[in-house]
C-alpha positions in Angstrom: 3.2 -5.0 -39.2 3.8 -3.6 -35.8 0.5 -5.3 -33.4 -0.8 -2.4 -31.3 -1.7 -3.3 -27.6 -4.5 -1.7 -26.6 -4.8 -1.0 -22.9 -8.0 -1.7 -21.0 -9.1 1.9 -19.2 -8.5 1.3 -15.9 -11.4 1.0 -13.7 -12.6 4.0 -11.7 -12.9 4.4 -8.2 -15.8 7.1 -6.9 -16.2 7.9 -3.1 -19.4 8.9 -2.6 -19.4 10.0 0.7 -23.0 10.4 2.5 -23.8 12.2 5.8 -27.2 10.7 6.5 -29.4 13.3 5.4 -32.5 13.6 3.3 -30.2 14.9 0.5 -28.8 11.3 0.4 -30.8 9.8 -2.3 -31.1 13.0 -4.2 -27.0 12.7 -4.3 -27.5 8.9 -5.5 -30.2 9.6 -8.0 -27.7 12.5 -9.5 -24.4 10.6 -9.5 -26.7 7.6 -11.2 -27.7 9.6 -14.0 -24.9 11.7 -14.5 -21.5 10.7 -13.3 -21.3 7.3 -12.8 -20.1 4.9 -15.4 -20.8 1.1 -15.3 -17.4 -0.1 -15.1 -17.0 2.3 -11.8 -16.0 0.9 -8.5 -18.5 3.1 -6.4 -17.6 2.9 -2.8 -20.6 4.3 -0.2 -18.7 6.2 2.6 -20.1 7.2 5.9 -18.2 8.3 8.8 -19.5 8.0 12.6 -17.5 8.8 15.7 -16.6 5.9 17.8 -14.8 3.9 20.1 -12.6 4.7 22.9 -12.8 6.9 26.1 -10.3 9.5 27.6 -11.9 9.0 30.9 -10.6 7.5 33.5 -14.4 6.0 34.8 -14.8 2.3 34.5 -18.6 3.1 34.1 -18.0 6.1 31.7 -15.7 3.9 29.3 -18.3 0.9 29.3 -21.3 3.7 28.4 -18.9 5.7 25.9 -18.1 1.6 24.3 -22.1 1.0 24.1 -22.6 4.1 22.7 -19.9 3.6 20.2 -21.2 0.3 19.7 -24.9 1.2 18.7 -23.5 4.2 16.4 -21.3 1.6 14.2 -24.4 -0.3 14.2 -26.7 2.5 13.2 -24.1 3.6 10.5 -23.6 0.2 8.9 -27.3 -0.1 8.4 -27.5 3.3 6.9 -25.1 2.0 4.2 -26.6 -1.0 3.8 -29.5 1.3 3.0 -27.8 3.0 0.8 -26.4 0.3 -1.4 -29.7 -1.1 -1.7 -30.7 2.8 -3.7 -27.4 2.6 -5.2 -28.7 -1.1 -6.4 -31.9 0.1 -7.5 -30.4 2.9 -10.0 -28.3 -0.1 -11.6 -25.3 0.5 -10.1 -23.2 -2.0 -7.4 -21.5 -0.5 -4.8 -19.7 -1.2 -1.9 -19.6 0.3 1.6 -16.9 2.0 3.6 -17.9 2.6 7.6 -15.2 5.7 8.5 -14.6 5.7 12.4 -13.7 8.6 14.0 -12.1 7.6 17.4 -11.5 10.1 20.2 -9.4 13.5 19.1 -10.3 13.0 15.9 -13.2 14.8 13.7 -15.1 13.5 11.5 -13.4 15.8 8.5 -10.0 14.5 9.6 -10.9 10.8 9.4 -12.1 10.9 5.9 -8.9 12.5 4.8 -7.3 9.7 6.8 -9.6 7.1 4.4 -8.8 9.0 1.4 -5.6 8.5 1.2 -5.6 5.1 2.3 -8.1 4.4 -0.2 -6.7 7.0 -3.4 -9.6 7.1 -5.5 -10.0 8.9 -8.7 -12.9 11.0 -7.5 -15.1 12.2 -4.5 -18.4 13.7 -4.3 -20.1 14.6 -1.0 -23.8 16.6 -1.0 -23.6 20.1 0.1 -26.6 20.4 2.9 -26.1 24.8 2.0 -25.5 25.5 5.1 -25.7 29.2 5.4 -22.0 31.3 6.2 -23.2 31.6 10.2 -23.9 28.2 10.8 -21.2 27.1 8.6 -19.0 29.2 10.0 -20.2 28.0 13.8 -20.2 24.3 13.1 -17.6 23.4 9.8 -19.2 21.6 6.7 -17.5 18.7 6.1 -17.9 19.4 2.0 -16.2 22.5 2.5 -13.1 21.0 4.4 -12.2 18.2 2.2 -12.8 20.8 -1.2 -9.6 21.9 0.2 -8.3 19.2 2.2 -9.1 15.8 -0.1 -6.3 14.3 -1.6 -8.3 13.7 -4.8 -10.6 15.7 -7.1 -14.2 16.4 -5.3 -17.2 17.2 -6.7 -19.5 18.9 -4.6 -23.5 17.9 -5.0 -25.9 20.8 -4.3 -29.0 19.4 -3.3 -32.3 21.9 -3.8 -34.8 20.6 -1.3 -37.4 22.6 -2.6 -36.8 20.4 -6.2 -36.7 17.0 -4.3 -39.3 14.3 -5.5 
C-alpha cells in the first residue's frame, strides 16, 4: 500500500500595517477575533519618514538627522506597543519599522517592503476619510488596494462603535 505524505500547511504570513491611530487596537482586536490563525506569522508594520537631507546646510542635515532620529524612535515604541496588544489577544507578532527616506512617500515604501517581504495577506485600517480630504491628502489604504503586491484586506473602523 502506497504511504501518503501529507504536507504540513505552510505557515501564513499577515502584514498588518498600523498608522498610529486610535483605530489601531480596534484593527488588532478585529484581526484577533476574526482573521488571524495561531500558526500565523503576524508581522506589525509601521512606516515613518526618515533619514537623509537634500540640503546642502551642515546645520539643516544635522536637525533633519535628529529629527529623523527621534521619529524612528517614536515609531519603534509605537510597535512595541502594539505587540504588547497583539500579545494580550494571544497572538505573537513581530515588528517591521518601514523607513521612508527623502523622495520617497510613505505609500511607496510599503510597496517597497511588500515585496521584499511577500506575504500572503495585508490588512491596513481605513481612518474613512471622506472623498475631499482623501482626494487632497492620499489614504494610504486606498493606494496599496491597488498598488500591494498581495491580497489586502481593508479594516473599516466605526469610531462611534469603539469600546
Amino acid at each position: 500500500m502506497e504511504k501518503k505524505h501529507l504536507e504540513q500547511p505552510k505557515q501564513r504570513t499577515v502584514v498588518l500595517a498600523l498608522d498610529g491611530t486610535d483605530s489601531t487596537d480596534a484593527v488588532i482586536r478585529w484581526c484577533a477575533e476574526k482573521l488571524f490563525k495561531k500558526d500565523d506569522k503576524i508581522v506589525l508594520a509601521h512606516a515613518t519618514e526618515g533619514g537623509g537631507s537634500t540640503c546642502e546646510s551642515k546645520q539643516s542635515t544635522e536637525f533633519k538627522s535628529l529629527i529623523s532620529t527621534a521619529k524612528l524612535r517614536q515609531g519603534k515604541k509605537y510597535l512595541e506597543e502594539c505587540v504588547e496588544n497583539l500579545e494580550k489577544a494571544g497572538f505573537k507578532g513581530e515588528m517591521e519599522l518601514v523607513v521612508a527616506y527623502p523622495h520617497t512617500s510613505v505609500k511607496a515604501a510599503f510597496r517597497l517592503y511588500l515585496e521584499r517581504a511577500k506575504p500572503e495577506m495585508l490588512v491596513c485600517g481605513s481612518r474613512g476619510l471622506g472623498a475631499m480630504k482623501r482626494a487632497l491628502l492620499g489614504s494610504v489604504s486606498d493606494y496599496l488596494v491597488h498598488n500591494s503586491p498581495c491580497p489586502t484586506l481593508i479594516i473599516h473602523v466605526d469610531h462611534t462603535k469603539q469600546s
